[in-house]
PDB file of the backbone (N, CA, C, O) and the ligand in Angstrom, with CONECT records:
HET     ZN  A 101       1
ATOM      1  N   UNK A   1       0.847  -1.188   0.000  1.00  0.00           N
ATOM      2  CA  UNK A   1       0.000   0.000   0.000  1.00  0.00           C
ATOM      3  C   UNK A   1       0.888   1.247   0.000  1.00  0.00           C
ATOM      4  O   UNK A   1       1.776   1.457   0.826  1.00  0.00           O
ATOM      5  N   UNK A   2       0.505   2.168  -1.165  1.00  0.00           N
ATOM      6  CA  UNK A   2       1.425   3.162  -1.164  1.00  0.00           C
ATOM      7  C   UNK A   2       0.452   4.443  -0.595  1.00  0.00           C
ATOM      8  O   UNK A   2      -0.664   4.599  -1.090  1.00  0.00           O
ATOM      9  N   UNK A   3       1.069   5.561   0.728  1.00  0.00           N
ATOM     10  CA  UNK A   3       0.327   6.091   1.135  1.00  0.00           C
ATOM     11  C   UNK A   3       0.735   7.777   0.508  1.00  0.00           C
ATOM     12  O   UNK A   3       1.956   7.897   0.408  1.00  0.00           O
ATOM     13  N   UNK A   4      -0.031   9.033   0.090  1.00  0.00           N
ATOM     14  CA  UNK A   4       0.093  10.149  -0.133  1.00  0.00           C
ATOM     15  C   UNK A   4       0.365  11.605   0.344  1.00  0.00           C
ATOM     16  O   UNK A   4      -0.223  12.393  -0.397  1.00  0.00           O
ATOM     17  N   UNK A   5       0.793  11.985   0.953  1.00  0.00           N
ATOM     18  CA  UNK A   5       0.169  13.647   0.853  1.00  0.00           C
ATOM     19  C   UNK A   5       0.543  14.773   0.417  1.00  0.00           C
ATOM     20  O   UNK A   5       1.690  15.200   0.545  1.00  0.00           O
ATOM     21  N   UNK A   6      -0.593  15.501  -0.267  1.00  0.00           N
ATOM     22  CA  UNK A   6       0.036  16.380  -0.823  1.00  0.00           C
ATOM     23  C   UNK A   6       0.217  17.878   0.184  1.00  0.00           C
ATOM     24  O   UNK A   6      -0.300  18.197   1.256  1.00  0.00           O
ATOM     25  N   UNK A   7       1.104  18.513  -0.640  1.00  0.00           N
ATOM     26  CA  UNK A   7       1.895  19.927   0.322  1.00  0.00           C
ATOM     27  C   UNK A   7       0.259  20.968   0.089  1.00  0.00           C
ATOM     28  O   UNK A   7      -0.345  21.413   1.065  1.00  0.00           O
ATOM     29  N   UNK A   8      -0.185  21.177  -1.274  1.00  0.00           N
ATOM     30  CA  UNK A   8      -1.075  21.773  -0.888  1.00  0.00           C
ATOM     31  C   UNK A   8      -2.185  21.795   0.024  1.00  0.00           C
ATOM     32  O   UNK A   8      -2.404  22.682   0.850  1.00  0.00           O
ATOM     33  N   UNK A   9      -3.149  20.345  -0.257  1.00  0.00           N
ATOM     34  CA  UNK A   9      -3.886  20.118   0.492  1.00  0.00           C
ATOM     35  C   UNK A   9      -3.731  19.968   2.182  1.00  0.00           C
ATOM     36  O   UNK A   9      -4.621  19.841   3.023  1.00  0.00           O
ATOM     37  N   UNK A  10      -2.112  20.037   2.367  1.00  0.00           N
ATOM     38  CA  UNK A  10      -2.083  20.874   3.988  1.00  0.00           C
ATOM     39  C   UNK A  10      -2.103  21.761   4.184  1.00  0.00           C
ATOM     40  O   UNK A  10      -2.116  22.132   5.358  1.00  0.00           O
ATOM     41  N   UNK A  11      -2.122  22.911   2.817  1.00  0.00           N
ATOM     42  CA  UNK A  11      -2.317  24.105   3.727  1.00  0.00           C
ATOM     43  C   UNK A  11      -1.446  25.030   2.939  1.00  0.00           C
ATOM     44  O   UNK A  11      -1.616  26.245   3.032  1.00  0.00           O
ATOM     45  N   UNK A  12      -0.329  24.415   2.008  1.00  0.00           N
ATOM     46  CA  UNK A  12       0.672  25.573   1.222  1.00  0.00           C
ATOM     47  C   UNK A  12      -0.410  25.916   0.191  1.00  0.00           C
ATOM     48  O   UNK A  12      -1.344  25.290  -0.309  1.00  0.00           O
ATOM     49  N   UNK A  13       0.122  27.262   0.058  1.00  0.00           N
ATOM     50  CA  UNK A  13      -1.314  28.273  -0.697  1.00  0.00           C
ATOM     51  C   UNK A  13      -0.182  28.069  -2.892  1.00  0.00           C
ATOM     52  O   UNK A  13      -0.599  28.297  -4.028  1.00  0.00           O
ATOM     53  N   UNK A  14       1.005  27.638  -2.441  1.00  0.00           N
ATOM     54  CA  UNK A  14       1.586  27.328  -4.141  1.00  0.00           C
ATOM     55  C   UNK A  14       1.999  26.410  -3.868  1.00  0.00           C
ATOM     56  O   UNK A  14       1.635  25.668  -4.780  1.00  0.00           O
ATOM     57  N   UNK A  15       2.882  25.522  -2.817  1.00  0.00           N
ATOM     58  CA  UNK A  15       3.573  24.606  -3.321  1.00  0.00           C
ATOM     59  C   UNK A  15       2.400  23.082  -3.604  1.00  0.00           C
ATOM     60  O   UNK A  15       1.299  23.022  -3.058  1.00  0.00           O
ATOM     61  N   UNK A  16       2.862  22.138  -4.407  1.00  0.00           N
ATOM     62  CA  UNK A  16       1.835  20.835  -5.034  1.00  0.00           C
ATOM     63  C   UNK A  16       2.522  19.816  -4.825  1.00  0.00           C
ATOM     64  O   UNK A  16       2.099  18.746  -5.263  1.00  0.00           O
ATOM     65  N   UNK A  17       3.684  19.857  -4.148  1.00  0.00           N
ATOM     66  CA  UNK A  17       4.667  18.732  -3.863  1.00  0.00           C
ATOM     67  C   UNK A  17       3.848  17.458  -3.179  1.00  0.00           C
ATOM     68  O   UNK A  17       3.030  17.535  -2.262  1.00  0.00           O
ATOM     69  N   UNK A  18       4.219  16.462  -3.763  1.00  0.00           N
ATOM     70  CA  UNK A  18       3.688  15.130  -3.175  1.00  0.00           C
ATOM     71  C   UNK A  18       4.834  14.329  -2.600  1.00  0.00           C
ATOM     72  O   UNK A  18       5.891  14.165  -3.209  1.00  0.00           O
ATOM     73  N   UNK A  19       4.550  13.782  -1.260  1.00  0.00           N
ATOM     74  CA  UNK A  19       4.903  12.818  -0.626  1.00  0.00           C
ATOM     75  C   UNK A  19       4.383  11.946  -0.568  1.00  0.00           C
ATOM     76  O   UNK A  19       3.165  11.817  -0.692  1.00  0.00           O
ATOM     77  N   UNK A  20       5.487  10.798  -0.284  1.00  0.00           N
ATOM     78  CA  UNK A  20       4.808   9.098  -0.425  1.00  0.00           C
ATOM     79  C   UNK A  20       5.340   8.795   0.632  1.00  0.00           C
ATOM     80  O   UNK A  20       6.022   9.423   1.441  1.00  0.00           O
ATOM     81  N   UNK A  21       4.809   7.297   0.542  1.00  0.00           N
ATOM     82  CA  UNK A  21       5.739   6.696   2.262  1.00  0.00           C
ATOM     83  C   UNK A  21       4.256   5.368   1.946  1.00  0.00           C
ATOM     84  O   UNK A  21       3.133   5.522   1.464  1.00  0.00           O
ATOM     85  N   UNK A  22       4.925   4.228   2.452  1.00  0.00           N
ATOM     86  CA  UNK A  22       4.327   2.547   2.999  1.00  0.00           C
ATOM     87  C   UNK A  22       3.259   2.885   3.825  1.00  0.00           C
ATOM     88  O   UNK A  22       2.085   2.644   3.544  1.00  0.00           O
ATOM     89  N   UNK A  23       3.821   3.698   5.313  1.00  0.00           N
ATOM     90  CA  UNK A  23       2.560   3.768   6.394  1.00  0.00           C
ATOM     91  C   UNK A  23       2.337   5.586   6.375  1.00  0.00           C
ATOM     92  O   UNK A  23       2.986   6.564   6.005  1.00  0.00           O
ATOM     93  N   UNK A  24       1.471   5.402   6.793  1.00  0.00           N
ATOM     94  CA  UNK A  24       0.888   6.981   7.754  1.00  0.00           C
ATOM     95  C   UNK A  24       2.456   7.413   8.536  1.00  0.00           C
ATOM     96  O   UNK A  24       2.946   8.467   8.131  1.00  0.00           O
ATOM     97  N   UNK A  25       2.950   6.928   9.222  1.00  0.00           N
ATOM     98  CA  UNK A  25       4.130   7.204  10.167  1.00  0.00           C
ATOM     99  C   UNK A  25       5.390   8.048   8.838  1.00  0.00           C
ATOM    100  O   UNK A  25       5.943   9.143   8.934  1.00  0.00           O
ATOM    101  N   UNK A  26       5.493   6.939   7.622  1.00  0.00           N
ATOM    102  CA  UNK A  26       6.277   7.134   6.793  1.00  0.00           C
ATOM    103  C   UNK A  26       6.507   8.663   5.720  1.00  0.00           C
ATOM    104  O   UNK A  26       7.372   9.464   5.364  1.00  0.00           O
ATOM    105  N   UNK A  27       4.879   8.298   5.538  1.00  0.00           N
ATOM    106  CA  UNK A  27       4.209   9.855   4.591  1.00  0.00           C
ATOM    107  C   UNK A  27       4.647  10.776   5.574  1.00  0.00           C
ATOM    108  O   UNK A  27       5.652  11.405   5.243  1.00  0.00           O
ATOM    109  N   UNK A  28       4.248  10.994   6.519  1.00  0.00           N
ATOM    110  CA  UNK A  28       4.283  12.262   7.577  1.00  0.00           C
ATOM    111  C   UNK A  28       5.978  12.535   8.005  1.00  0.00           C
ATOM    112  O   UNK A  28       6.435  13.592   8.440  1.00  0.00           O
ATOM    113  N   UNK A  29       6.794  11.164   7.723  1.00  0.00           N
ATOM    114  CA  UNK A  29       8.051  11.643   8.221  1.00  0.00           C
ATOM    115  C   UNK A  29       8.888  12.744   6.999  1.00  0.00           C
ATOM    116  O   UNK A  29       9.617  13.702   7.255  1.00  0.00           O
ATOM    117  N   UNK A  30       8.449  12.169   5.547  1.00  0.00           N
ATOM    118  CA  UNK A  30       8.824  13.117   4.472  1.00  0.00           C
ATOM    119  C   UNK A  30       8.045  14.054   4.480  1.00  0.00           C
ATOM    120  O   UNK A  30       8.559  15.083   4.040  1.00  0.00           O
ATOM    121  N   UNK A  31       6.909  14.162   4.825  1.00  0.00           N
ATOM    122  CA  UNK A  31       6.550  15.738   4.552  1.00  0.00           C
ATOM    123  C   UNK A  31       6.809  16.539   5.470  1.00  0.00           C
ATOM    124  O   UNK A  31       6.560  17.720   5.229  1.00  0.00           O
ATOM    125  N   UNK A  32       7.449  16.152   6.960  1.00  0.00           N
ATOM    126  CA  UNK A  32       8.167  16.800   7.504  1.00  0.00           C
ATOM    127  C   UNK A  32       9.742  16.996   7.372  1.00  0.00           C
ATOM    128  O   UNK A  32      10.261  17.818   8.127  1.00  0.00           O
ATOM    129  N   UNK A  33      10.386  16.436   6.643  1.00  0.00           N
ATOM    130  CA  UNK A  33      11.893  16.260   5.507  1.00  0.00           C
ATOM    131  C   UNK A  33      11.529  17.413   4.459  1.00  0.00           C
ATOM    132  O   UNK A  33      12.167  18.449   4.276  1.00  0.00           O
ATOM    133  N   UNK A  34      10.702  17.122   4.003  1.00  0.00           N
ATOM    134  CA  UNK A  34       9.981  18.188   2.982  1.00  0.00           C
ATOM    135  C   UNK A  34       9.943  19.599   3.399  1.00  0.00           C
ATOM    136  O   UNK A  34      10.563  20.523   2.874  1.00  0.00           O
ATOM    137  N   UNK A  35       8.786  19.685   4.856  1.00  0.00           N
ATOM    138  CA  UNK A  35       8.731  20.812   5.212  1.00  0.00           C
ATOM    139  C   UNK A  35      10.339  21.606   6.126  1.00  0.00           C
ATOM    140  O   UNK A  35      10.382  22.811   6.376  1.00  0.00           O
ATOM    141  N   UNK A  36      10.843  21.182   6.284  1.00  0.00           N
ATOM    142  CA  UNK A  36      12.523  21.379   6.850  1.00  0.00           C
ATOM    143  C   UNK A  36      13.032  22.130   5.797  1.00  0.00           C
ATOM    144  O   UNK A  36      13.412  23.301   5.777  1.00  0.00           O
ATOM    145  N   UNK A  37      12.976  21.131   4.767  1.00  0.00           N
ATOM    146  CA  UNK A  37      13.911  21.549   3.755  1.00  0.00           C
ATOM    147  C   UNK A  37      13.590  22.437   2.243  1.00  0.00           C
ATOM    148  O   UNK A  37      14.354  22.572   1.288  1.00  0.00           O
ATOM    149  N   UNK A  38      12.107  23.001   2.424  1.00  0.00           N
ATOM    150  CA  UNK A  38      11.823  23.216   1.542  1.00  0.00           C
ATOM    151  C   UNK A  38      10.789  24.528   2.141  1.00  0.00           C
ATOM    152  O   UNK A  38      10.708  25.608   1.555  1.00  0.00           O
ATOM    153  N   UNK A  39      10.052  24.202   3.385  1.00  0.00           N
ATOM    154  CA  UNK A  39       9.557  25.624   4.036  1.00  0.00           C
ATOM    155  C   UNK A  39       9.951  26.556   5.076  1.00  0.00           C
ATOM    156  O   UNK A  39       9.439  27.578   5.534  1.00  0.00           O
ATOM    157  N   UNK A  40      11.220  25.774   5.363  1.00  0.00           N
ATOM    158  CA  UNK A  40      12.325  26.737   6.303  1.00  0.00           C
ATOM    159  C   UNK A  40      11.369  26.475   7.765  1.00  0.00           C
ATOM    160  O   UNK A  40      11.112  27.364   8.577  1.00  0.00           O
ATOM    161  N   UNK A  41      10.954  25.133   7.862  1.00  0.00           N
ATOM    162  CA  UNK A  41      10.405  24.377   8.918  1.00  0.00           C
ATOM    163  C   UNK A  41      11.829  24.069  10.059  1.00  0.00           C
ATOM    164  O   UNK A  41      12.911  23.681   9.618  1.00  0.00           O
ATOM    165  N   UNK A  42      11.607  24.297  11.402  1.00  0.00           N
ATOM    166  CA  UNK A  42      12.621  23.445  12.229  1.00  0.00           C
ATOM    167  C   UNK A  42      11.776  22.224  12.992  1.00  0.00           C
ATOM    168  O   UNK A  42      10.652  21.939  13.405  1.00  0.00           O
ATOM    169  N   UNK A  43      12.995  21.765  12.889  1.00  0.00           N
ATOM    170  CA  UNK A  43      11.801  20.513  13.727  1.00  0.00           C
ATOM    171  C   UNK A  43      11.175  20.368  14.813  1.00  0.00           C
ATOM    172  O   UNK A  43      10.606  19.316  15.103  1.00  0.00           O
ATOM    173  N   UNK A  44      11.202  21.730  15.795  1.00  0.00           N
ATOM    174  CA  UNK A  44      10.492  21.912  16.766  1.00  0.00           C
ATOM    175  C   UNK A  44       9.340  22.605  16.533  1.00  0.00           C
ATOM    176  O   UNK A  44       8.390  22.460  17.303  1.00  0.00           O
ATOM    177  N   UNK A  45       9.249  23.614  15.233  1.00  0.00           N
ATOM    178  CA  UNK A  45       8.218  24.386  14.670  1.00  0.00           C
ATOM    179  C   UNK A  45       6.878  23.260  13.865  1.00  0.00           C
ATOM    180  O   UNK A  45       5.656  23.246  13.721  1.00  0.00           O
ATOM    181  N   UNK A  46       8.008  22.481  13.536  1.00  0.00           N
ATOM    182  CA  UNK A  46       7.026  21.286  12.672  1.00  0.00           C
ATOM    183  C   UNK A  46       6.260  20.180  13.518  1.00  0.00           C
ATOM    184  O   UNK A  46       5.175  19.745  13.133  1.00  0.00           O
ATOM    185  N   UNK A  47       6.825  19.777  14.604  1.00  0.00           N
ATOM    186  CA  UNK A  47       6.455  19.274  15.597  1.00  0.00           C
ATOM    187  C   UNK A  47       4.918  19.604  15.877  1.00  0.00           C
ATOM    188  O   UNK A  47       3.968  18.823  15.915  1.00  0.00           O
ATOM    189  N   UNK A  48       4.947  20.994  16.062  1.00  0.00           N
ATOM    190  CA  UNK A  48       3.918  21.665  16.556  1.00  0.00           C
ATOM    191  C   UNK A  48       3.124  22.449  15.977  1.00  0.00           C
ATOM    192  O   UNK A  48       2.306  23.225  16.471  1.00  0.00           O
ATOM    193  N   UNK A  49       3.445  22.179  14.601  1.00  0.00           N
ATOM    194  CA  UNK A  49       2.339  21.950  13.957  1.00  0.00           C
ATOM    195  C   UNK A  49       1.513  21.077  13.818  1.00  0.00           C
ATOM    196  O   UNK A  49       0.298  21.123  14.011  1.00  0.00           O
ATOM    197  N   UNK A  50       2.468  19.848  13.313  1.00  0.00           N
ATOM    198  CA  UNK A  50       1.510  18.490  13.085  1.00  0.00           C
ATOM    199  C   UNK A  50       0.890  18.106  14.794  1.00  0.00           C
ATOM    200  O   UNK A  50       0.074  17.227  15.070  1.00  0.00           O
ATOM    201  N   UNK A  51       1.372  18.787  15.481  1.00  0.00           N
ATOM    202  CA  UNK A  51       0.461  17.988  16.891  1.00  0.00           C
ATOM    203  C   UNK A  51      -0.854  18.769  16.948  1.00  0.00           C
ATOM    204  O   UNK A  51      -1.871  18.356  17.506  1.00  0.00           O
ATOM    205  N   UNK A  52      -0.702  20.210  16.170  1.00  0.00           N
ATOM    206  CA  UNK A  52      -2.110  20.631  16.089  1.00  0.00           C
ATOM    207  C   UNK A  52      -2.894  20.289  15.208  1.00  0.00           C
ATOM    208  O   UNK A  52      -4.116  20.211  15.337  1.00  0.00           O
ATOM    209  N   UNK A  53      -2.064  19.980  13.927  1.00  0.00           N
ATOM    210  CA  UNK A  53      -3.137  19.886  12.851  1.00  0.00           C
ATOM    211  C   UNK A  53      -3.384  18.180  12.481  1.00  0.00           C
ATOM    212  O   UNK A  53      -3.937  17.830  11.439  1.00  0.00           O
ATOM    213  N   UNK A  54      -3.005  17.455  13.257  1.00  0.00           N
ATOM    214  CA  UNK A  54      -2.656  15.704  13.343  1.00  0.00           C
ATOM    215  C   UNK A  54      -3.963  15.122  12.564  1.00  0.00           C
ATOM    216  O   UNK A  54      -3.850  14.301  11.653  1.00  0.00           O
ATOM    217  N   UNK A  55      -5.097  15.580  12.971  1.00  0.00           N
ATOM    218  CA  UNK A  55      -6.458  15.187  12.326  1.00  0.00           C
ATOM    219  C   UNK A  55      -6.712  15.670  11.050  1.00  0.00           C
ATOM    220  O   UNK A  55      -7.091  14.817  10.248  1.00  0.00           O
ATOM    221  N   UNK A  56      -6.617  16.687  10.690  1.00  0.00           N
ATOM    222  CA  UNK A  56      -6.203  17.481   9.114  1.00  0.00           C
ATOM    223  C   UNK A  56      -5.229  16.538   8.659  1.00  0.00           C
ATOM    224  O   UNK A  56      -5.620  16.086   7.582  1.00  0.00           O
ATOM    225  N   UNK A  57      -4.215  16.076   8.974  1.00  0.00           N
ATOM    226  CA  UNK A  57      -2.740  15.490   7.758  1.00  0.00           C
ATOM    227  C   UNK A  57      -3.760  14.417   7.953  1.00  0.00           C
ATOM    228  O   UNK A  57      -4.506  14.374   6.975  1.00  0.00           O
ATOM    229  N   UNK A  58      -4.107  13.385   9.024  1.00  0.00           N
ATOM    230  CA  UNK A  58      -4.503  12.682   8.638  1.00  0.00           C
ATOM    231  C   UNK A  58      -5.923  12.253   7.421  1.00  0.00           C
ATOM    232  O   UNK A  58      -6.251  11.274   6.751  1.00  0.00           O
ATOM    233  N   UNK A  59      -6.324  13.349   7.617  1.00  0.00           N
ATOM    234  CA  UNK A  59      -7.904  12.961   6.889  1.00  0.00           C
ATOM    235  C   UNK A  59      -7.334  13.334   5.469  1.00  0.00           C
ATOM    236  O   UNK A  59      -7.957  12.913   4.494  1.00  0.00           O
ATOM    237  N   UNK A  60      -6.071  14.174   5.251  1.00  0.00           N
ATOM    238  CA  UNK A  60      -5.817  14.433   3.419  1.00  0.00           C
ATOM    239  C   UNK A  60      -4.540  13.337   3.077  1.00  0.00           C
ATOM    240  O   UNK A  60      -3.980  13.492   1.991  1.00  0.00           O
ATOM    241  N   UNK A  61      -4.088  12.284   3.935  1.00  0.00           N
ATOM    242  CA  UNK A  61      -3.158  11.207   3.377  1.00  0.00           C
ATOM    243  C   UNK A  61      -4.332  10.466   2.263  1.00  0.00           C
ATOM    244  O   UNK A  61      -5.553  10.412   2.407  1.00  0.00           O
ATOM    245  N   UNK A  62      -3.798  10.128   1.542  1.00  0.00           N
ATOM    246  CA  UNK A  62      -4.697   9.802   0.184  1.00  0.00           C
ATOM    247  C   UNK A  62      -3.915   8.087   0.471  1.00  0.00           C
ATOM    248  O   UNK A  62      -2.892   7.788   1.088  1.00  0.00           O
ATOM    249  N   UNK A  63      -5.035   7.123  -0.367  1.00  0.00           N
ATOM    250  CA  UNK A  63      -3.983   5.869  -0.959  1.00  0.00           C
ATOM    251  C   UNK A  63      -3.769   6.049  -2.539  1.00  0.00           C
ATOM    252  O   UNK A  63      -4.626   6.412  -3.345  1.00  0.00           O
ATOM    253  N   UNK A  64      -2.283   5.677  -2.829  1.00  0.00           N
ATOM    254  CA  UNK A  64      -2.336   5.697  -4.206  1.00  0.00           C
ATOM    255  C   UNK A  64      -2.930   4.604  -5.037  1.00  0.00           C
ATOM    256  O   UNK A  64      -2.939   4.697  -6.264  1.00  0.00           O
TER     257      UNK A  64
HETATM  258 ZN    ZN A 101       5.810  21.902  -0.137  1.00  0.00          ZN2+
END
């Protein structure tokens, strides 16, 4: 099972970047690799995001 998410549908108003990953755990670890390295995310900023928005990433992980 290949799992999805995309950068927009969390919330970036241009970027369309897609992440993949096997599990839920996997997707979320690159789009936080992603968001580090690509939205000038630290990993304490990103942290705390996804602990707020945890129900949002989850409900837009897509299956491919
Ligand atoms: Zn992005």
């Amino acid at each position: 099972m290949t799992l999805s998410i995309n950068c927009k549908d969390a919330g970036d108003p241009v970027c369309t970047h897609t992440m993949y990953g096997e599990t839920e755990e996997e997707v979320l670890k690159n789009a936080k690799e992603h968001g580090i390295k690509e939205h000038g995310y630290t990993e304490e900023s990103w942290n705390e995001i996804l602990s707020k928005n945890l129900e949002h990433f989850k409900k837009i992980i897509k299956q491919v």
